[in-house]
N, C-alpha and C positions, 0 to 999 in steps of 0.2 A: 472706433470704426463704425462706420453710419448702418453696415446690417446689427450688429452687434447691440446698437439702441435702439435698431426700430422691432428686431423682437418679443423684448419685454414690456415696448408699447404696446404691440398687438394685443399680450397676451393681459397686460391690465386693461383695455378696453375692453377685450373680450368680460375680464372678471367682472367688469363693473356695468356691463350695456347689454350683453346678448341674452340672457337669459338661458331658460332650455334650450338643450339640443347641440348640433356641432358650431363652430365658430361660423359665425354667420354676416350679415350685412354688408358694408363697403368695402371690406378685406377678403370678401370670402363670397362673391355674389352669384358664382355659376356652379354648383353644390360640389363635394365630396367626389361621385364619380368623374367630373371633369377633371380633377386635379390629381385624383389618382392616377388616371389615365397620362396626364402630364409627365409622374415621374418617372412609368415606364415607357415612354418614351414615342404615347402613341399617337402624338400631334393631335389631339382633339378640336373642336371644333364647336366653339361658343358666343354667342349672338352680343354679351357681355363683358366678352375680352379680347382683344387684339391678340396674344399670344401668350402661351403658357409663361405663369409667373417665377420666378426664381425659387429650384427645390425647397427652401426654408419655407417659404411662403406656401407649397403644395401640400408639404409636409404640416403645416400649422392649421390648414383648411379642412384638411384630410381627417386632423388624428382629434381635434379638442371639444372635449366636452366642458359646456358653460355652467359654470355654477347657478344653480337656483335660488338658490337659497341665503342670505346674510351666515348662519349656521346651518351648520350641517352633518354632523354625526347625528346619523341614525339610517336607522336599517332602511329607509324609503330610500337614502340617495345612494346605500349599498346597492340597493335593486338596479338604480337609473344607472350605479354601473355595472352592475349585469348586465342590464340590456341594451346598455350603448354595446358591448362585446356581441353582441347579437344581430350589430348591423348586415354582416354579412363578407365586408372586406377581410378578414383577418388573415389570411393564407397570402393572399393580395401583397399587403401591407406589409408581411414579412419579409414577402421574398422583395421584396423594392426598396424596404431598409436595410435589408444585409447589403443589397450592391451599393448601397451607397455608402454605406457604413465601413464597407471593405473597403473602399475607393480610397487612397490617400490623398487626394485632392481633394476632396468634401473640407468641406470647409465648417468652423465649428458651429456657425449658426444654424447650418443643415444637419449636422448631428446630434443637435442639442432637440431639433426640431423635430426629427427621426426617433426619439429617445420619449420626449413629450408622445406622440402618436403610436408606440409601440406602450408605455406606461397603459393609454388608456385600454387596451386591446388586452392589460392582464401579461403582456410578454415581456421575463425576466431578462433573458440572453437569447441574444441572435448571432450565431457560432460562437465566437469567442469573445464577442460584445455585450458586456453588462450593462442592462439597460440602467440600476440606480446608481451605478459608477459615473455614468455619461451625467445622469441630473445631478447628482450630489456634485461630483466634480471631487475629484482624485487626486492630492486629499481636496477634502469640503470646501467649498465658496460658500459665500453670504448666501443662502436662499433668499428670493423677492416672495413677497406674501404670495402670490399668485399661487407657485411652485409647490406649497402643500398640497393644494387641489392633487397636480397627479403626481405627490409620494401615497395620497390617499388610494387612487386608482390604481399605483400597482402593488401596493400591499404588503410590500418588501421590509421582513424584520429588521432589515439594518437600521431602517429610518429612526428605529426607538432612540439608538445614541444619538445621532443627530438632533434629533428634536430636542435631547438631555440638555443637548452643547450647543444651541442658538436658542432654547428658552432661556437657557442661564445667564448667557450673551446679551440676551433682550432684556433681561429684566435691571441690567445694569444701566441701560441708557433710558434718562430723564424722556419721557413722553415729548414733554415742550420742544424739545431737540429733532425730534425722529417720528413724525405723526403714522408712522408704518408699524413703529414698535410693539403698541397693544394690539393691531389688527391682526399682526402677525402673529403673537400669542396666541388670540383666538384662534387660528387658525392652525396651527400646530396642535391644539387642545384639539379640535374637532378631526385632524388627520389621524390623531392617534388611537381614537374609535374605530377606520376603519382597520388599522394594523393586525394582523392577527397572530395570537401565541399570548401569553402571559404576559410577558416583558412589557407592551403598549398598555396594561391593565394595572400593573404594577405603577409603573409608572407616572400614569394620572393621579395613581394611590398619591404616589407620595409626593408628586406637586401639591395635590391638593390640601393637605399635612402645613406646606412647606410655607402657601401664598399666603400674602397678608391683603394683597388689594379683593378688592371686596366680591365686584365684577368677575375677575377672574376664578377666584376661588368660587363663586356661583358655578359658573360654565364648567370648571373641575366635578364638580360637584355633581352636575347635572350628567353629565356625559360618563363618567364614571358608574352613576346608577345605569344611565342605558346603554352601555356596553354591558355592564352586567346582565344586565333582564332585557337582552337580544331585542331592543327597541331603538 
């Protein structure tokens, strides 16, 4: 289905082109409040768009925050998401994803997209809506490298298994086959800094024990000291 693929374009161009800040440039060009505005339904009014975009699309403008950084465990990009949760939408942004969320006609790339934008905001559940059930996907899909970004942002202990069970996933398949396989790693290594509780500390432990590629076991390595010494 064509929304279905043009989601996880959006969001690898985002990972790999916007830099700081929310999802920004040709997909995203009349900011945050106009789209917000969109999903509750308040017909806005923008000099750079003909008419409010399809909710996936408002929902994706709305809620993401662009990675900075190639890595990123550590306490600086904890902060950045602190203080993206400090924009000011968040009461907003809840009550506009439970109606949609409740909606049985949302369709899934609107909840998926809903799920992505309440992740960054810090919100677990919206009534009876788990926000890491919506991203994990019930049971588990393949995560796309992107999609550690926000298991990162919402912080959710479940994540630790997951990551257990697509690092172990990953490390089965030949690089030469899957050029996503090792970025993904990293990326799992770096999400699981921000995770909070033992289990995401533990854990790095004993990947780190476990690898033999050299790179990786670096990054284990690394990121294990500063989860430790809150850096």
């Amino acid at each position: 289905m064509m929304t279905r693929i043009f989601v996880p374009i959006l969001a690898v161009l985002g990972y790999c082109l916007c830099g700081y800040g929310l999802a920004s440039g040709g997909e995203c060009p009349s900011g945050w409040e106009y789209y917000l505005e969109c999903l509750e339904g308040n017909n806005p009014v923008s000099e750079l768009e003909d008419k409010c975009p399809e909710p996936y699309r408002c929902f994706w403008c709305v809620g993401q925050l662009q990675q900075e950084l190639d890595r990123w465990a550590s306490e600086r990009e904890a902060r950045r998401f602190r203080e993206f949760r400090e924009i000011g939408y968040h009461d907003r942004l809840v009550a506009v994803a439970w109606k949609y969320l409740d909606d049985p006609n949302t369709s899934d790339d609107t909840r998926w997209a809903a799920a992505e934008a309440l992740a960054f905001q810090g919100v677990g559940r919206v009534g009876s809506h788990d926000v890491y059930l919506i991203l994990a996907g019930d049971p588990p899909h393949r995560v796309p490298l992107p999609w550690w970004y926000d298991f990162a942002a919402l912080g959710d202990p479940r994540t630790v298994e997951l990551a257990r069970s697509e690092y172990a996933r990953l490390k089965q398949i030949d690089p030469a086959t899957d050029n996503l396989a090792r970025p993904t790693l990293m990326n799992i290594i770096d999400c699981l800094y921000h995770i909070p509780g033992e289990g995401a500390l533990d854990l790095l432990r004993e990947l780190a024990l476990a690898e033999t590629d050299a790179g990786l076991r670096d990054e284990l390595q690394r990121v294990v000291w500063k989860r430790s010494h809150n850096e």
